[in-house]
PQR file of N, CA, C, O and H, with PARSE charges and radii, in Angstrom:
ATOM      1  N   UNK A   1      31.019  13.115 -27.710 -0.4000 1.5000
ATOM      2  CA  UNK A   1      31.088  11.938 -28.555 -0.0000 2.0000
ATOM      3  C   UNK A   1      29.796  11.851 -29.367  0.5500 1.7000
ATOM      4  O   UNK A   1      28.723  11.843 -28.763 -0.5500 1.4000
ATOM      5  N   UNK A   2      29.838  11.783 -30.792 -0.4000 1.5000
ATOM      6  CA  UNK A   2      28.807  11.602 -31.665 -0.0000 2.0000
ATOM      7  C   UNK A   2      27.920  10.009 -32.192  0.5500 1.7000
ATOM      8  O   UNK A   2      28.443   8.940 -32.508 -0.5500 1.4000
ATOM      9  H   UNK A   2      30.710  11.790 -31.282  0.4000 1.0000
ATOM     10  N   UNK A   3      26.943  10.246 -32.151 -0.4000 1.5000
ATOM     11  CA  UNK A   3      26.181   8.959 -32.219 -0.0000 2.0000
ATOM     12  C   UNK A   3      26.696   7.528 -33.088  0.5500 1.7000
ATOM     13  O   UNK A   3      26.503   6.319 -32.954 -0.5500 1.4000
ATOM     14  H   UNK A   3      26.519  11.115 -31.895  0.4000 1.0000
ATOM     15  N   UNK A   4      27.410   8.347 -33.985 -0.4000 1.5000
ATOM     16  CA  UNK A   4      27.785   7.539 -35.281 -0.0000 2.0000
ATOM     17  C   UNK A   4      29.554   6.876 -34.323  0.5500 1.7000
ATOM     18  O   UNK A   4      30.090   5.866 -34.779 -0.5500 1.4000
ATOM     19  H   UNK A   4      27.566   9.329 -34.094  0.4000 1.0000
ATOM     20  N   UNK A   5      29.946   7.320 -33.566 -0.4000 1.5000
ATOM     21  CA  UNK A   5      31.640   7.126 -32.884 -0.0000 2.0000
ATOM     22  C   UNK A   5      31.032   6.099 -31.780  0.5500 1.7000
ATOM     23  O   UNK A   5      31.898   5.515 -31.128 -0.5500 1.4000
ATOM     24  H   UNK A   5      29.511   8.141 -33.195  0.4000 1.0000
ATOM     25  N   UNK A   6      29.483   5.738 -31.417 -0.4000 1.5000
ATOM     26  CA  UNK A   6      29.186   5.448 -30.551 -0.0000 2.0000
ATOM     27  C   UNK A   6      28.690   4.187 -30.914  0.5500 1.7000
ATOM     28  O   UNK A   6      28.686   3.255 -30.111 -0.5500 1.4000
ATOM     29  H   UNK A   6      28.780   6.212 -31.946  0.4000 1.0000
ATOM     30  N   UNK A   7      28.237   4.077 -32.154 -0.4000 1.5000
ATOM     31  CA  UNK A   7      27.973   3.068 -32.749 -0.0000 2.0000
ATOM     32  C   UNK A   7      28.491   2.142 -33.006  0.5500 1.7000
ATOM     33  O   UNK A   7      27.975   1.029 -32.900 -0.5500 1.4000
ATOM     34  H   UNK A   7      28.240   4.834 -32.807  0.4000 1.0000
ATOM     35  N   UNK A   8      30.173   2.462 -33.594 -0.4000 1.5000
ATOM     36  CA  UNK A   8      31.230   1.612 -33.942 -0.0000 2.0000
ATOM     37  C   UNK A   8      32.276   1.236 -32.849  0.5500 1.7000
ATOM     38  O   UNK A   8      33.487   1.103 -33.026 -0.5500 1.4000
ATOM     39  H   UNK A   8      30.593   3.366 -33.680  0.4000 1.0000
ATOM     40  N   UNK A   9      31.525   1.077 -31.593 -0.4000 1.5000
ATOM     41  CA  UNK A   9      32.230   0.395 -30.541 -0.0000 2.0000
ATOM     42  C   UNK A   9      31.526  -0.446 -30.304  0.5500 1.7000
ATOM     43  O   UNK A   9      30.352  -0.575 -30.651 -0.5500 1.4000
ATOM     44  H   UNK A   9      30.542   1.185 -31.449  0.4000 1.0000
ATOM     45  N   UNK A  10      32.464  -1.426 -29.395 -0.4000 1.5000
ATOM     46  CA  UNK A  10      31.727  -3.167 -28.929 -0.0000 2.0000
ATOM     47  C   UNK A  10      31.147  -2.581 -27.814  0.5500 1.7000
ATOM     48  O   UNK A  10      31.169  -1.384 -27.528 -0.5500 1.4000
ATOM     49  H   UNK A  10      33.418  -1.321 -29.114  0.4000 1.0000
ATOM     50  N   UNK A  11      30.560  -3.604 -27.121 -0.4000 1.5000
ATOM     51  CA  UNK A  11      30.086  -3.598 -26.227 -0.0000 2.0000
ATOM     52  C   UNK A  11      30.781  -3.439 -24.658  0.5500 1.7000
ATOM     53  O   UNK A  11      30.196  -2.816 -23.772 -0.5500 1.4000
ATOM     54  H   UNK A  11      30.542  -4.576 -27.354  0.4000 1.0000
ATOM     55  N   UNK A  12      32.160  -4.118 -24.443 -0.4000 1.5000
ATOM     56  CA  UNK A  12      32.751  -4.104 -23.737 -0.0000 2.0000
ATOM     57  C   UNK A  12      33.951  -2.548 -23.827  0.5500 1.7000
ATOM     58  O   UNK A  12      34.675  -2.369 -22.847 -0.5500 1.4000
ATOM     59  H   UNK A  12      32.636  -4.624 -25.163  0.4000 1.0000
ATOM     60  N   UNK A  13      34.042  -1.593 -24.969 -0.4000 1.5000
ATOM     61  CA  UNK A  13      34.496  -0.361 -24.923 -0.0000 2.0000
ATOM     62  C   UNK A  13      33.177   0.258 -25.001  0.5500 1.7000
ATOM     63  O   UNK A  13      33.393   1.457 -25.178 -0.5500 1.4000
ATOM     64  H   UNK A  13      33.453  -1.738 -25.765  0.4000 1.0000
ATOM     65  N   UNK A  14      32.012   0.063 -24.961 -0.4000 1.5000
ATOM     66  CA  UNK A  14      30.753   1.260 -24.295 -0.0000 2.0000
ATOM     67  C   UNK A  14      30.725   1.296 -23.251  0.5500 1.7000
ATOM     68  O   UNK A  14      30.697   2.469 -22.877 -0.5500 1.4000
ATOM     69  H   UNK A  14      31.837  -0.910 -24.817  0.4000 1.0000
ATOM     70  N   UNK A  15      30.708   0.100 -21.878 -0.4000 1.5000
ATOM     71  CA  UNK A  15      30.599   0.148 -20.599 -0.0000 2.0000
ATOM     72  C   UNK A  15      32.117   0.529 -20.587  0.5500 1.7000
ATOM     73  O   UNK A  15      32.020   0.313 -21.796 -0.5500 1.4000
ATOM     74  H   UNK A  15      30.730  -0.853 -22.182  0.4000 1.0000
ATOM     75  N   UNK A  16      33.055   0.785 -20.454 -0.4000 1.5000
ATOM     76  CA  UNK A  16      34.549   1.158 -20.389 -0.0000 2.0000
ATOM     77  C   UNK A  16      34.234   3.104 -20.676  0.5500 1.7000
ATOM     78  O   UNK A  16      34.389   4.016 -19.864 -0.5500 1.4000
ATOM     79  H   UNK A  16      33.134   0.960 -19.473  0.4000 1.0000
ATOM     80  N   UNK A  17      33.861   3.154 -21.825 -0.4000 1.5000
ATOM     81  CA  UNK A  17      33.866   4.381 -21.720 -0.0000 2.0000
ATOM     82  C   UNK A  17      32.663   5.309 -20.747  0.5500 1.7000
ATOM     83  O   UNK A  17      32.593   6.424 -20.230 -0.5500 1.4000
ATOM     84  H   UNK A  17      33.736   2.413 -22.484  0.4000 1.0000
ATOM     85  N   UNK A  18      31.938   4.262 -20.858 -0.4000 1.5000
ATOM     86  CA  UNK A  18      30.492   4.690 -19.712 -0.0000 2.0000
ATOM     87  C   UNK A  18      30.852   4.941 -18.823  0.5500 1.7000
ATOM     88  O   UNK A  18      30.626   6.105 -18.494 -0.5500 1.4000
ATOM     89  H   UNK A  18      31.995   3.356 -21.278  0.4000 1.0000
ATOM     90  N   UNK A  19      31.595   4.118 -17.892 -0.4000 1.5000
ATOM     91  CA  UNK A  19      32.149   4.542 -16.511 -0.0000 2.0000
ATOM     92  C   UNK A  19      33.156   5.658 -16.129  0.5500 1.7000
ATOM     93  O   UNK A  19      33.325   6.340 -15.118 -0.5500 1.4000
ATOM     94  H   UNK A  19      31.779   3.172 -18.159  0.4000 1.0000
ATOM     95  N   UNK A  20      33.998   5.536 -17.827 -0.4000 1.5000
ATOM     96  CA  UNK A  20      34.863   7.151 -17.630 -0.0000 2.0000
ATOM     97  C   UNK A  20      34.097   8.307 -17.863  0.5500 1.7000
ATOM     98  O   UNK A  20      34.473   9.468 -17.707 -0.5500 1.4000
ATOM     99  H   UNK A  20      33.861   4.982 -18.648  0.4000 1.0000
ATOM    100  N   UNK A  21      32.860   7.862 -18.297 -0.4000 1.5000
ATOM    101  CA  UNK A  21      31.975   9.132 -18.408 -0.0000 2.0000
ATOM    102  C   UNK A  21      31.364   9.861 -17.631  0.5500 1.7000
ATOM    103  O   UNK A  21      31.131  11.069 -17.633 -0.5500 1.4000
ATOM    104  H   UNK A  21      32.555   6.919 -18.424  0.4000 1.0000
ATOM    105  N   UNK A  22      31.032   8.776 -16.737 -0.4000 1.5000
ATOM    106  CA  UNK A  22      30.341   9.014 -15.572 -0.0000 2.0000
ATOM    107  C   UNK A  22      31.251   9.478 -14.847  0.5500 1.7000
ATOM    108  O   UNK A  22      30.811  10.581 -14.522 -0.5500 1.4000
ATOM    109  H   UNK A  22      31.220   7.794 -16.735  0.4000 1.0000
ATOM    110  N   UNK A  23      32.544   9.313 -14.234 -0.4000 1.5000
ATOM    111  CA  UNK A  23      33.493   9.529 -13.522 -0.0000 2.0000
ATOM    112  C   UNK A  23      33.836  11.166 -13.556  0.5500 1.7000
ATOM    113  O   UNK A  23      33.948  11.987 -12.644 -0.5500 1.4000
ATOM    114  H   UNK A  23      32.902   8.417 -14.498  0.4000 1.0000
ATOM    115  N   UNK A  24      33.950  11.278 -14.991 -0.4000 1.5000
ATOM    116  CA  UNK A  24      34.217  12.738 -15.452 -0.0000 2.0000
ATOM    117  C   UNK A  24      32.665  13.427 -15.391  0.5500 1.7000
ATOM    118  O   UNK A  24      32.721  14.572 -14.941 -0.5500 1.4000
ATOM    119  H   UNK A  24      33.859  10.612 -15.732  0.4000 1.0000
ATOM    120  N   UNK A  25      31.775  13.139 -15.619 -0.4000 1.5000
ATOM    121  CA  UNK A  25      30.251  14.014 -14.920 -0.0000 2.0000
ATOM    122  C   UNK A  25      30.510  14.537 -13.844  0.5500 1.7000
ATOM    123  O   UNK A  25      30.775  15.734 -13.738 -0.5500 1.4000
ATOM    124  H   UNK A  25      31.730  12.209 -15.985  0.4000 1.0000
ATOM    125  N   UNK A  26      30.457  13.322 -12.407 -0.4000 1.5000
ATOM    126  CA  UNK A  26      30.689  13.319 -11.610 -0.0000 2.0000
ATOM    127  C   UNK A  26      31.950  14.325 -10.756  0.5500 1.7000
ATOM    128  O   UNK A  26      31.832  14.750  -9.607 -0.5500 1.4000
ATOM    129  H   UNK A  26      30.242  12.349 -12.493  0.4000 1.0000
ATOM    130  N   UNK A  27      33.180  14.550 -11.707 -0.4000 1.5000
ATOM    131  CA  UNK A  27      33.545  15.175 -10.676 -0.0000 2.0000
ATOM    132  C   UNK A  27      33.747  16.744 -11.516  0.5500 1.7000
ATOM    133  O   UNK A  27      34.466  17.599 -10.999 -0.5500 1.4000
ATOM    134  H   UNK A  27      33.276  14.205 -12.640  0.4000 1.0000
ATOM    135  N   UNK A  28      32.930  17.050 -13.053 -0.4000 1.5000
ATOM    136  CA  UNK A  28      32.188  18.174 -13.096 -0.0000 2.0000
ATOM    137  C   UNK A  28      31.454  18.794 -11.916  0.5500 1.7000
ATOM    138  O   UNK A  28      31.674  19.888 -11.397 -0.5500 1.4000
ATOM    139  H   UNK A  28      32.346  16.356 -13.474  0.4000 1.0000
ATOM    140  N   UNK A  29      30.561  17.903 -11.600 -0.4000 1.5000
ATOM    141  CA  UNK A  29      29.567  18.317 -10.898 -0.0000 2.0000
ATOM    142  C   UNK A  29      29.917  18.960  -9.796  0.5500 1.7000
ATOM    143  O   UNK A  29      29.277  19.841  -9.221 -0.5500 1.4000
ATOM    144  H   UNK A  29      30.383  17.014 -12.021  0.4000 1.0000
ATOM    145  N   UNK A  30      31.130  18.423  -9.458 -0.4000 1.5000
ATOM    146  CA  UNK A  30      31.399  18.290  -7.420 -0.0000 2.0000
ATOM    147  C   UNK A  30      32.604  19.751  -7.656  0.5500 1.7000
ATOM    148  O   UNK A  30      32.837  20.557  -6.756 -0.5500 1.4000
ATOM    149  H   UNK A  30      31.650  17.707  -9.925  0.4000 1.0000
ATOM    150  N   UNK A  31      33.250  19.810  -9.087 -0.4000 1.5000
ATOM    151  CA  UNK A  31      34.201  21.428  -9.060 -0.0000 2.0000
ATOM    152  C   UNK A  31      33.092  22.559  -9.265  0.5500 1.7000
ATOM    153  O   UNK A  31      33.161  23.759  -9.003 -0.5500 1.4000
ATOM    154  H   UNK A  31      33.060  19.155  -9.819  0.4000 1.0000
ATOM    155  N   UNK A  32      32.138  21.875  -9.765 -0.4000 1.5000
ATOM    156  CA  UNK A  32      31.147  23.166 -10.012 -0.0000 2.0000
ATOM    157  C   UNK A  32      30.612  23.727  -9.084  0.5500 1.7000
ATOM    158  O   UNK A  32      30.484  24.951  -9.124 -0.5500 1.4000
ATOM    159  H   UNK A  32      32.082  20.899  -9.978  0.4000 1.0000
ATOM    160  N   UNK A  33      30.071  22.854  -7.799 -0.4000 1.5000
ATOM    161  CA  UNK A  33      29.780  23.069  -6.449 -0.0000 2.0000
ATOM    162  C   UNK A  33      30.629  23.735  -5.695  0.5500 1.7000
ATOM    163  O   UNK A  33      30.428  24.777  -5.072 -0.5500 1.4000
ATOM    164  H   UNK A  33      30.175  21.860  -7.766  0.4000 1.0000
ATOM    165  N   UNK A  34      31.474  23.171  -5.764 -0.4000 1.5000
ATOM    166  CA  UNK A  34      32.696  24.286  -4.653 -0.0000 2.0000
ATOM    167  C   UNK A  34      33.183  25.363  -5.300  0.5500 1.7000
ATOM    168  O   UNK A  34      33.601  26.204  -4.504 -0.5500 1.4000
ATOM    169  H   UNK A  34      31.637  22.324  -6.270  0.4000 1.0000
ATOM    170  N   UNK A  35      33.320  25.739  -6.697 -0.4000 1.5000
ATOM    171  CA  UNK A  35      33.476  26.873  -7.407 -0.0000 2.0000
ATOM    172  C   UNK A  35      33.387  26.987  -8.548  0.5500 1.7000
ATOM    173  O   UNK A  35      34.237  26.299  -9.113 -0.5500 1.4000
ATOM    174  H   UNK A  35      32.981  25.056  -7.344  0.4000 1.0000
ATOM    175  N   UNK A  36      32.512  27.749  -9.480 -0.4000 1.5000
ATOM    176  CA  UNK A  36      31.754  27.625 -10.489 -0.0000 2.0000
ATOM    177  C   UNK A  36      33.468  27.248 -11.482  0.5500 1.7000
ATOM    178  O   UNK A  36      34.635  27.626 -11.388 -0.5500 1.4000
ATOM    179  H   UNK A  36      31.822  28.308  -9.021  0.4000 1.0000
ATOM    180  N   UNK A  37      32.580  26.192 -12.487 -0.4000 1.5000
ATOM    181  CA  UNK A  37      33.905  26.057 -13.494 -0.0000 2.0000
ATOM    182  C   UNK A  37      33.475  26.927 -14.589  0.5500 1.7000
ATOM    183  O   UNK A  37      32.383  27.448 -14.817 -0.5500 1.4000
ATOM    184  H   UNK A  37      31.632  25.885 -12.564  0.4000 1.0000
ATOM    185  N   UNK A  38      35.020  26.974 -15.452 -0.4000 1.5000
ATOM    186  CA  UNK A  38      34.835  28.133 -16.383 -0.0000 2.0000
ATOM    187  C   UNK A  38      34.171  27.955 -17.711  0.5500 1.7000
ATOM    188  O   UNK A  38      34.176  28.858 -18.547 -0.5500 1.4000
ATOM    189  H   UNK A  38      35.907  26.550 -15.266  0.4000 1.0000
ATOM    190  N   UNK A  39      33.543  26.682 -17.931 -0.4000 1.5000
ATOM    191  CA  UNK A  39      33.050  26.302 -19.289 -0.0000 2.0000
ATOM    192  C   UNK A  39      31.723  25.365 -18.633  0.5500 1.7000
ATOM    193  O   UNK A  39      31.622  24.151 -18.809 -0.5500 1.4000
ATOM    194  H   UNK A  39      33.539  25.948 -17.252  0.4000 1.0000
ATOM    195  N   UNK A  40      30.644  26.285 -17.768 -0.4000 1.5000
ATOM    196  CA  UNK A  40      29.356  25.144 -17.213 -0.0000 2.0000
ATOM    197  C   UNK A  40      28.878  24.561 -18.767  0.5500 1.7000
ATOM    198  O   UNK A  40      27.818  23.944 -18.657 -0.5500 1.4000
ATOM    199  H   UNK A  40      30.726  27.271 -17.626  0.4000 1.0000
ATOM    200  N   UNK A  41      29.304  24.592 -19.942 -0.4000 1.5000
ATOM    201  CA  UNK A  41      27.934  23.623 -20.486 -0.0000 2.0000
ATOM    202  C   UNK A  41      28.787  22.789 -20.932  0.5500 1.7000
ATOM    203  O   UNK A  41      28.594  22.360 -22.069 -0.5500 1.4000
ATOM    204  H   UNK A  41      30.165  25.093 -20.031  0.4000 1.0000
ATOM    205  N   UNK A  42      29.765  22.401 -20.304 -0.4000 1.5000
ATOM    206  CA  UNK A  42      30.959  20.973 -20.352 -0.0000 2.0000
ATOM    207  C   UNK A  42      29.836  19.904 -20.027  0.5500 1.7000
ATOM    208  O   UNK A  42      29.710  18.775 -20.503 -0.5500 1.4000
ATOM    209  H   UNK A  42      29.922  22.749 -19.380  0.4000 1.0000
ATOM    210  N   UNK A  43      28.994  20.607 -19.022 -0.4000 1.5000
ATOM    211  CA  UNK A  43      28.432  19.367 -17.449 -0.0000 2.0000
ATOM    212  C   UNK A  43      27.423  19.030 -18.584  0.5500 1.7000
ATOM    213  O   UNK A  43      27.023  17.872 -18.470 -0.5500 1.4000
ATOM    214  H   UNK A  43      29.095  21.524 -18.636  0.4000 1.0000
ATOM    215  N   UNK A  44      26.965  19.602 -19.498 -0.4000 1.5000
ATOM    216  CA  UNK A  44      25.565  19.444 -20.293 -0.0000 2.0000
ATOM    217  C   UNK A  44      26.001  18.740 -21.521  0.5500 1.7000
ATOM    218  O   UNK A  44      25.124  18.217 -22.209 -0.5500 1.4000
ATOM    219  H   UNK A  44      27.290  20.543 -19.591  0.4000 1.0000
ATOM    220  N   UNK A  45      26.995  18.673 -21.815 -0.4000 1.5000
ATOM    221  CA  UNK A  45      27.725  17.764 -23.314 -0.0000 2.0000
ATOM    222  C   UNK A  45      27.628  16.304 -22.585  0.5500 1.7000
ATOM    223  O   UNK A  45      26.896  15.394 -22.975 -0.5500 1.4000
ATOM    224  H   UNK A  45      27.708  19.097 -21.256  0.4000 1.0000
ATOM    225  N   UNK A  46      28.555  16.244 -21.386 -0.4000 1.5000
ATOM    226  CA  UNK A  46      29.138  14.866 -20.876 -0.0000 2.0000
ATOM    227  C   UNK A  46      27.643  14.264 -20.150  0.5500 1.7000
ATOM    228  O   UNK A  46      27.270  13.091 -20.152 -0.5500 1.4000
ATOM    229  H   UNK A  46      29.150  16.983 -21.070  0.4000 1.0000
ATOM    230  N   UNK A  47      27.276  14.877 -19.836 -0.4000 1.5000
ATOM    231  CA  UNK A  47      25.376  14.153 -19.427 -0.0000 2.0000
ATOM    232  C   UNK A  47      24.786  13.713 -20.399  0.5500 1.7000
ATOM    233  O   UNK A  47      23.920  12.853 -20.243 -0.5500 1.4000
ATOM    234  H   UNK A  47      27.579  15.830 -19.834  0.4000 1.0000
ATOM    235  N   UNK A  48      25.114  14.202 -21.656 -0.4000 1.5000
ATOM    236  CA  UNK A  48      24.229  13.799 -22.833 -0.0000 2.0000
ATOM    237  C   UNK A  48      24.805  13.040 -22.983  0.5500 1.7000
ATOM    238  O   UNK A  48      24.121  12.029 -23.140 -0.5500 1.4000
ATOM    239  H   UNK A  48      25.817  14.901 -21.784  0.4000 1.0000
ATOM    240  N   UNK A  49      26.154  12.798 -23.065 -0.4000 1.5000
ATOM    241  CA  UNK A  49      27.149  11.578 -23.999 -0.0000 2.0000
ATOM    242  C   UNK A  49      26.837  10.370 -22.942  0.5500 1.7000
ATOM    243  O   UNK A  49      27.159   9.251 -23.342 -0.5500 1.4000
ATOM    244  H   UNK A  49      26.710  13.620 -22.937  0.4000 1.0000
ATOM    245  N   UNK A  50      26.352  10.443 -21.869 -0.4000 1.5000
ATOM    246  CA  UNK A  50      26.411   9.919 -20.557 -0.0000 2.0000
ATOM    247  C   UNK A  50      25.132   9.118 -21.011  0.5500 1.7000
ATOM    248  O   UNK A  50      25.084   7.893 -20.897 -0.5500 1.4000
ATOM    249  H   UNK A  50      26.091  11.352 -21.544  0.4000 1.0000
ATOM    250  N   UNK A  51      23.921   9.991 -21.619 -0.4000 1.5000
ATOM    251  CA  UNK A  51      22.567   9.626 -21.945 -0.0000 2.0000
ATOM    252  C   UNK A  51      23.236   8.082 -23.218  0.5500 1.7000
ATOM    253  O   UNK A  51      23.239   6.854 -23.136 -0.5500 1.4000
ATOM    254  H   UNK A  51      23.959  10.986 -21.711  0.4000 1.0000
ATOM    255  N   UNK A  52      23.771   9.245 -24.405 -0.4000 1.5000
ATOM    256  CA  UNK A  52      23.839   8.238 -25.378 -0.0000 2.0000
ATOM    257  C   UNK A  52      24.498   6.992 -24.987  0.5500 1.7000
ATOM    258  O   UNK A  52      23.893   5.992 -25.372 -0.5500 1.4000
ATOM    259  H   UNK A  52      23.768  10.243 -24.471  0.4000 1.0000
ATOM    260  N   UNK A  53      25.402   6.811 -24.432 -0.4000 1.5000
ATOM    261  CA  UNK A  53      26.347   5.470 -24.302 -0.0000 2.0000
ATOM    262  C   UNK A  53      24.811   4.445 -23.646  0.5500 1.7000
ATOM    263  O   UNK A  53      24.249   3.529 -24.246 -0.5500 1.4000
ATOM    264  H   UNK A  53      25.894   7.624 -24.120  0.4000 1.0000
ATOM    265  N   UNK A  54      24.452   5.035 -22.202 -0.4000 1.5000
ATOM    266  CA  UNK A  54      23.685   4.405 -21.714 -0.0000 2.0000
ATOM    267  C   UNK A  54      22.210   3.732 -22.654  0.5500 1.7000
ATOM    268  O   UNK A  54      21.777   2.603 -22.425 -0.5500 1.4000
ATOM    269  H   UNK A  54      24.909   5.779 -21.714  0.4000 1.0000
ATOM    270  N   UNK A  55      21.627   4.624 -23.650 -0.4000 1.5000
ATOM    271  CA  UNK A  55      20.912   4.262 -25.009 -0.0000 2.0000
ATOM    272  C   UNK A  55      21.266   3.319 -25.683  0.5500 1.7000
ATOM    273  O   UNK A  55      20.492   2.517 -26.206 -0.5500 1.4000
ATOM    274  H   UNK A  55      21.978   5.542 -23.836  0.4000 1.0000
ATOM    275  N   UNK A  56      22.647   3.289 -25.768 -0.4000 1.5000
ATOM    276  CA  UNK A  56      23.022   2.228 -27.236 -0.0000 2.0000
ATOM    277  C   UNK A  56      23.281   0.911 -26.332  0.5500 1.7000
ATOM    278  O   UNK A  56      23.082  -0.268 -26.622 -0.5500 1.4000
ATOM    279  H   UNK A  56      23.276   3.940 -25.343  0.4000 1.0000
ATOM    280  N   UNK A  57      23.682   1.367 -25.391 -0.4000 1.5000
ATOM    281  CA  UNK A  57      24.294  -0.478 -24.264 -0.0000 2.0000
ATOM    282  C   UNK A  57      22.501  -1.178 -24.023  0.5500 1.7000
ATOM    283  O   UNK A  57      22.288  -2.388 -24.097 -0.5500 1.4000
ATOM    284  H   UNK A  57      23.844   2.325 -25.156  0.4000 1.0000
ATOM    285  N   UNK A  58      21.359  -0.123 -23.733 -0.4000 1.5000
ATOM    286  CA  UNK A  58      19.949  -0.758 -23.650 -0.0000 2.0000
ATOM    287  C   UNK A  58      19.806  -1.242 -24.702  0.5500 1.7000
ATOM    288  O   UNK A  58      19.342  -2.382 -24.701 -0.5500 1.4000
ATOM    289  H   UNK A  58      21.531   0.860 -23.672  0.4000 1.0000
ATOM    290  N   UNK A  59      20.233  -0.412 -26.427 -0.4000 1.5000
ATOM    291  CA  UNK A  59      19.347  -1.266 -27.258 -0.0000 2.0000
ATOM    292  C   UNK A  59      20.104  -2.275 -27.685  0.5500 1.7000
ATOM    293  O   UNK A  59      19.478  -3.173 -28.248 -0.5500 1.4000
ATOM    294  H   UNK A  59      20.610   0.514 -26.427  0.4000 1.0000
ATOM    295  N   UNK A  60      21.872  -2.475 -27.543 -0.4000 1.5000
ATOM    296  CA  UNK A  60      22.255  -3.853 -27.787 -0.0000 2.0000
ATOM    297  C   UNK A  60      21.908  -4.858 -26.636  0.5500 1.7000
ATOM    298  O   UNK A  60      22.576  -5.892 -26.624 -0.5500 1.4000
ATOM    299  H   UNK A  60      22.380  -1.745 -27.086  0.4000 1.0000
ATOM    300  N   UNK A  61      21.083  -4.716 -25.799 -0.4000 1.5000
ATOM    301  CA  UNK A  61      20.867  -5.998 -24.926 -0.0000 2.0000
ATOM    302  C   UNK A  61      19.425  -6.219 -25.437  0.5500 1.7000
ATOM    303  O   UNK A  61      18.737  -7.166 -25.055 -0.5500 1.4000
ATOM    304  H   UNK A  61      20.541  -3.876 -25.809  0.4000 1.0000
ATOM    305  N   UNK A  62      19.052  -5.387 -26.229 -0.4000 1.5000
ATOM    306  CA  UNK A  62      17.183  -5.647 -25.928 -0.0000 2.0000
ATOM    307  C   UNK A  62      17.376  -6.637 -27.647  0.5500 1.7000
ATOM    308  O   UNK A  62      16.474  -7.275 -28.190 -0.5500 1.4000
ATOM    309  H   UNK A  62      19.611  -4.618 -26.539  0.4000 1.0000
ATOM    310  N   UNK A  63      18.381  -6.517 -28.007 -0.4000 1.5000
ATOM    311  CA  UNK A  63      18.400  -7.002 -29.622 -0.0000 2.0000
ATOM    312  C   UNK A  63      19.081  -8.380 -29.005  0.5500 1.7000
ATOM    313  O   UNK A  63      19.396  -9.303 -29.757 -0.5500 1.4000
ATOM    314  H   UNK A  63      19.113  -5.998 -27.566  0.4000 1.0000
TER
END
């Protein structure tokens, strides 16, 4: 997900998609452990998108 797709959501579809983000990190992480998956820099896109959502939900509360 790109910064600008991240922008033009409310607040209540950033934490919505945050938690499906995390959800899907999360169980990257746990197929990768028990047997390597076939595309590892999936885990490195959805951590970042994981970063950005969590960025934009800090700076709409700090505004």
């Amino acid at each position: 997900m790109k910064q600008n797709e991240i922008k033009d959501l409310s607040v209540a579809e950033l934490q919505e998609k945050l938690s499906q983000t995390k959800k899907t990190y999360n169980d990257l992480k746990m197929a990768h452990a028990i047997s390597p998956i076939e595309n590892p820099l999936q885990i490195r896109s959805v951590r970042r998108t994981v970063a950005r959502l969590t960025t934009e939900l800090s700076k709409r509360e700090q505004q």
